[in-house]
C-alpha positions in Angstrom: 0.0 0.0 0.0 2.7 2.5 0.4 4.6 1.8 -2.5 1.3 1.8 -4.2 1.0 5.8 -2.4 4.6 7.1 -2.8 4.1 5.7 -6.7 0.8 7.6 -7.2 1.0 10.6 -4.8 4.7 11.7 -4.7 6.9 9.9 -7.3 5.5 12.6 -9.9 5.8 15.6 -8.0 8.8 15.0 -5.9 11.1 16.8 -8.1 9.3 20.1 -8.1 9.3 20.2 -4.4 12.9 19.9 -4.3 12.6 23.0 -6.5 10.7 24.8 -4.4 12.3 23.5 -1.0 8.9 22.1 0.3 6.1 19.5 -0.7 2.4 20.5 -1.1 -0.2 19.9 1.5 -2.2 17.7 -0.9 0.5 15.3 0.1 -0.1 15.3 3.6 -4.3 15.0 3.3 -3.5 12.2 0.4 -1.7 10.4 3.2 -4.3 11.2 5.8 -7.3 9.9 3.6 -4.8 6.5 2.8 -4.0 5.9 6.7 -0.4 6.4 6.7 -1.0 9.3 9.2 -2.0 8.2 13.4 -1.2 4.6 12.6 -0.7 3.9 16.9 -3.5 7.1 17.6 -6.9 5.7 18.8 -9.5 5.0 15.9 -12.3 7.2 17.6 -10.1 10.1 15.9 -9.3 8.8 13.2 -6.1 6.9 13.7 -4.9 3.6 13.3 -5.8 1.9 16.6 -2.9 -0.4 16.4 0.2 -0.4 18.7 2.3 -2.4 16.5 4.9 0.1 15.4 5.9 -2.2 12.9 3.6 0.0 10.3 5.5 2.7 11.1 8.4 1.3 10.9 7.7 0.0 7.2 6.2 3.6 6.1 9.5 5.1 7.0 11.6 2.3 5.5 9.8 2.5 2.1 10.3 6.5 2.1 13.9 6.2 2.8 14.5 3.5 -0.1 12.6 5.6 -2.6 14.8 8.3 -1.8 11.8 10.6 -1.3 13.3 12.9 1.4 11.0 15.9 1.3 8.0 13.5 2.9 7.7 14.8 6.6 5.7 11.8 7.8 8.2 10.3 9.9 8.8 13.4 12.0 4.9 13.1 12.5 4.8 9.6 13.4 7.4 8.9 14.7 8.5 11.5 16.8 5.5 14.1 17.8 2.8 10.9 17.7 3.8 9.6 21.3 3.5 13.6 23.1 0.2 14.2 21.7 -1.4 10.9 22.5 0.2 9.9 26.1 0.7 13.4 27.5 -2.4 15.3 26.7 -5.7 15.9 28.0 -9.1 14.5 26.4 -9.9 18.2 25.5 -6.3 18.7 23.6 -6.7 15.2 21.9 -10.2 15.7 20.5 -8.7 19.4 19.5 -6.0 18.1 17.9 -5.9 14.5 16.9 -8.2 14.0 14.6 -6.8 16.3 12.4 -3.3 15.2 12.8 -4.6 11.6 11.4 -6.5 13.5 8.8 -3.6 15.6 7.3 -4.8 19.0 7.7 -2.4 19.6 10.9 0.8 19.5 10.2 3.3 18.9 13.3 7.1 19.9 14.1 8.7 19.9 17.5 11.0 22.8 18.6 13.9 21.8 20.4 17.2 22.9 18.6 17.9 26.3 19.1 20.7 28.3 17.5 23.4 28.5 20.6 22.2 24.7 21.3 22.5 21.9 19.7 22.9 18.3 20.9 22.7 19.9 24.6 19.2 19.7 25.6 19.8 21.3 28.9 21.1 24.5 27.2 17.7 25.3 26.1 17.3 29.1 26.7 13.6 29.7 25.0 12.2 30.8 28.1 8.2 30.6 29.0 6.7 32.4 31.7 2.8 32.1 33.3 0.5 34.9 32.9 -3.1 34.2 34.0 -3.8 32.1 31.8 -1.5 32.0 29.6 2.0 31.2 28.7 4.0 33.9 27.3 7.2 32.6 25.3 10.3 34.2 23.8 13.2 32.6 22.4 14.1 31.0 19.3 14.6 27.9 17.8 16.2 26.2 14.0 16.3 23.5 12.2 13.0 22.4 13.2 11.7 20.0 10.4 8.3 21.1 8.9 9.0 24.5 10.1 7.3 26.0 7.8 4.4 24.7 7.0 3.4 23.3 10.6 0.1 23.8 11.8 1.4 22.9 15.7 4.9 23.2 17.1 5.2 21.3 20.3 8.2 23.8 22.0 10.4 23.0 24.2 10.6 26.1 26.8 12.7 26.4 29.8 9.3 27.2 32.8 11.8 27.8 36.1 15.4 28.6 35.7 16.2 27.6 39.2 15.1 23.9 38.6 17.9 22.4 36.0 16.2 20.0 34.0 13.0 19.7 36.2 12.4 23.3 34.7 11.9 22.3 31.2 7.6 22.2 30.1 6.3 21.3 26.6 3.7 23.8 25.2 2.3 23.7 21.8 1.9 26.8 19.4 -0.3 26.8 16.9 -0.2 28.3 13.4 -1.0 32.3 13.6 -0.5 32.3 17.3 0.4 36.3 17.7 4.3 36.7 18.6 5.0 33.9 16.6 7.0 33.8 13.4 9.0 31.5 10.9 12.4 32.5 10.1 14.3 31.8 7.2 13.7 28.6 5.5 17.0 26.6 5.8 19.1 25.8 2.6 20.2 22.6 3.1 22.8 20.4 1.1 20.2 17.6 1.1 16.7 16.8 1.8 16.3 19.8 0.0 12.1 19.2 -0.7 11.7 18.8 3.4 11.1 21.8 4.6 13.2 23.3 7.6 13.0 26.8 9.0 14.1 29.0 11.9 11.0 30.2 14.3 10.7 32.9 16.5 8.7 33.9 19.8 8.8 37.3 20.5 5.9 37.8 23.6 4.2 34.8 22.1 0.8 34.4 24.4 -0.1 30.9 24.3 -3.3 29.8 26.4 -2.4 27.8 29.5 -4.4 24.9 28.2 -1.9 24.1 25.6 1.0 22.6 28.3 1.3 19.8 27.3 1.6 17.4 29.9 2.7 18.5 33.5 5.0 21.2 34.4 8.6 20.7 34.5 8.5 17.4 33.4 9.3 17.8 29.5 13.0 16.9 29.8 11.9 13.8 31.4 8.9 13.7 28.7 12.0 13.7 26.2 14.2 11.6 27.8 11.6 8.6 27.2 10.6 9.4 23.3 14.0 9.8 22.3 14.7 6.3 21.9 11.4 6.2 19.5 12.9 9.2 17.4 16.3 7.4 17.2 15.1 4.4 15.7 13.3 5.9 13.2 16.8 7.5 11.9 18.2 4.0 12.4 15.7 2.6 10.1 15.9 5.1 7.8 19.0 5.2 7.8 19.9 1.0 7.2 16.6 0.6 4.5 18.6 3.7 2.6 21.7 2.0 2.5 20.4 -1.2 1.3 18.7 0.1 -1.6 21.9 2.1 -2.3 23.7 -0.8 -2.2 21.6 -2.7 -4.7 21.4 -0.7 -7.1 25.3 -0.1 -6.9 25.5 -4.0 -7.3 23.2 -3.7 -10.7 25.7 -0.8 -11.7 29.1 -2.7 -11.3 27.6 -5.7 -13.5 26.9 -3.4 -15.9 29.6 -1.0 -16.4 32.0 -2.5 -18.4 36.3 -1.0 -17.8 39.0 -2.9 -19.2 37.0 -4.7 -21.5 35.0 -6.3 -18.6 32.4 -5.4 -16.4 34.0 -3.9 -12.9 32.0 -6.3 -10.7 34.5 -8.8 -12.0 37.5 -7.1 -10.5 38.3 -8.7 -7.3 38.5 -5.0 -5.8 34.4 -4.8 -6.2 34.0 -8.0 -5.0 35.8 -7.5 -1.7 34.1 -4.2 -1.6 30.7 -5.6 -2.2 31.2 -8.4 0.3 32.5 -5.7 2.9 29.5 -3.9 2.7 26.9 -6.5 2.4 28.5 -7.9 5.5 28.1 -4.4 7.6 24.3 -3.9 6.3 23.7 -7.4 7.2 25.1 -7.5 10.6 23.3 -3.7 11.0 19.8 -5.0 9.9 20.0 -7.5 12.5 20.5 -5.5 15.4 18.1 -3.2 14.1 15.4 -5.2 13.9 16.4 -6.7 17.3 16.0 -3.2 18.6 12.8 -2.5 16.8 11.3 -5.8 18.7 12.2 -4.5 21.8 10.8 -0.7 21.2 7.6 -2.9 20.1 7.6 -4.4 23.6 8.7 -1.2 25.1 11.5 -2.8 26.6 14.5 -0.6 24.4 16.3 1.0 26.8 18.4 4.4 25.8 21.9 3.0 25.5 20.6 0.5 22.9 18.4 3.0 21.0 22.4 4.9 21.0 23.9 2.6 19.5 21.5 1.7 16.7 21.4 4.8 15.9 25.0 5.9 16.1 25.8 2.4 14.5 23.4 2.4 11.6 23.6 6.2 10.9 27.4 6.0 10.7 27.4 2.2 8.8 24.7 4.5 5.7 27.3 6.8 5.5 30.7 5.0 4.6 28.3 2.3 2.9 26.7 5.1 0.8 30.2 6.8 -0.1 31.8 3.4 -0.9 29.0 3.2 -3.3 29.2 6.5 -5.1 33.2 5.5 -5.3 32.6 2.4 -7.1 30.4 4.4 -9.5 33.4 6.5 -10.6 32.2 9.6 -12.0 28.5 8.9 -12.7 28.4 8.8 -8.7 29.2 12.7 -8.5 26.5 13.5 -10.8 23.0 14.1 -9.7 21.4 12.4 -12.3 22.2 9.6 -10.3 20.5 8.1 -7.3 23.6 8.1 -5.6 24.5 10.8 -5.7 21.2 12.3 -4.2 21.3 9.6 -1.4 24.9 10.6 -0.4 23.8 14.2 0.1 20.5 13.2 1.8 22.1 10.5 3.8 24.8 12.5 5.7 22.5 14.7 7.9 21.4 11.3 9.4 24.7 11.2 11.6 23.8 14.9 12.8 20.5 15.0 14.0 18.6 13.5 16.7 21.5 13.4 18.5 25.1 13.4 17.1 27.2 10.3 16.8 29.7 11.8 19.5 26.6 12.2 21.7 25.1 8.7 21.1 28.7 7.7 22.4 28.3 9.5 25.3 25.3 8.0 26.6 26.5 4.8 25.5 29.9 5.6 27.8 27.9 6.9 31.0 25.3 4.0 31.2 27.7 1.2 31.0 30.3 2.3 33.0 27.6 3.8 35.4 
């Protein structure tokens, strides 16, 4: 069913976003009225009803092997999904859900901000009560669907004297007074996915949009982070495989030396090599996605498949553009897109150096 979608609703058009640095909202109600959208929210607004996060799993894997990067979906599922349907109220959910599984709300969540990346508890967006409201200033970037987001669940610092029990999650919804998008981001890759600066300046936000309870949305974080890192790890491995097949088509077709290269004992070490890494990365993986299915993944595991898998895409993907010589460097080539789409992956949701860190402080306590 979604290769039937990204066929029908996106292979034809995906081009043009890239040209115009976002995709349409036609795309987003397409995948709404299909069911792509909500798959774990409750079917009494519209969602999936399942809790099998396989389907998610197999949405994101299928975008990342067609190479359609513009396709915000996964952000949606994947990462803002779990605050909207464990931490809000029954008022905020029949507000909001139903539109999120419908496409008509687009969602981003706000936590990088320009002086902090990685380091969560650097947050300075600041949010203070008022009555009843929340009035927010700071500023935030690279936040994915920037743009065109309907609801941006911020991350806001609530008490400065509390350390990370001072952090609460408010949403901000489109046309909100105070609050603005910034430049849209241009990117070296993922060029059709929108991703844009925004700005609070004395943004009054009612006090019925915290979501969640006060102070708690580092914690709130800390446990959907491991969610958000395996859907980069996925994406990530499912990339480089289809990279890697196709590269294998390539070398038994392109002929040097009178021969085709896949003959040269270089490509086939090369091959093997890389076969072997995506194999043994699959398998942990999909270990890791059992266990996130069983909600038994703890955050040193959800580390490493992410730090493992992002970093295995990236020498696999440029070993791939090398054994396609020249043709690799040329965009016409899926390659060469993938390389540039691909190297991002190591970046965000957490850097590779911070993955290791976590790793480090868990096991040697």
């Amino acid at each position: 069913m979604v290769r039937d979608f990204l066929e029908k609703e996106v292979a034809p058009y995906h081009a043009d976003w890239e040209s115009q640095g976002h995709v349409s909202r036609d795309v987003w109600l397409a995948a709404g009225k299909t069911g792509l959208l909500g798959v774990d929210v409750e079917e009494r607004f519209g969602g999936g009803g399942t809790d099998d996060l396989t389907f998610l799993w197999i949405l994101t894997e299928e975008i990342s092997r067609s190479g359609f990067s513009g396709l915000g979906f996964p952000l949606a599922n994947d990462v803002v999904t779990p605050y909207l349907t464990e931490l809000t109220t029954e008022e905020q959910k029949e507000r909001w859900l139903p539109r999120f599984c419908s496409g008509e709300m687009i969602t981003a969540i706000a936590m990088t901000e320009p002086g902090t990346g990685s380091d969560l508890q650097g947050i300075q967006t600041k949010a203070v009560r008022d009555g009843d409201e929340w009035v927010i200033n700071g500023a935030k970037t690279f936040i994915t669907n920037g743009i065109m987001s309907d609801l941006v669940v911020v991350v806001a610092k609530t008490d400065a004297e509390a350390g990370s029990h001072g952090f609460s999650l408010i949403a901000v919804e489109r046309d909100t007074p105070g609050f603005e998008r910034g430049r849209h981001l241009d990117k070296i890759g993922m060029v059709a996915q929108d991703t844009a600066e925004l700005s609070f300046t004395d943004c009054r936000v009612p006090a019925s949009n915290l979501i969640g309870e006060e102070g708690k949305g580092f914690m709130y974080l800390m446990q959907n982070l491991p969610r958000e890192r395996m859907s980069i790890a996925i994406a990530s491995t499912a990339g480089a495989e289809k990279v890697l097949e196709d590269t294998i088509t390539y070398v038994k077709d392109r002929k040097a030396f009178g021969r085709p290269i896949a003959s040269l004992q270089n490509t086939r070490f090369k091959v093997a090599e890389l076969t072997t890494k995506l194999a043994v990365t699959r398998a942990f993986v999909d270990r890791c996605i059992t266990e996130l299915n069983a909600k038994k993944l703890g955050p040193a595991e959800a580390s490493m498949a992410k730090y493992w898998a992002t970093e295995t895409a990236k020498e696999v993907i440029d070993q791939c553009l090398q054994l396609h010589g020249g043709y690799g460097y040329m965009r016409e080539y899926p390659v060469a897109k993938a390389y540039l789409d691909n190297r991002v992956q190591t970046i965000y949701g957490g850097t590779t150096e911070i993955m290791k860190e976590i790793i480090g402080r868990i096991v040697l306590g």
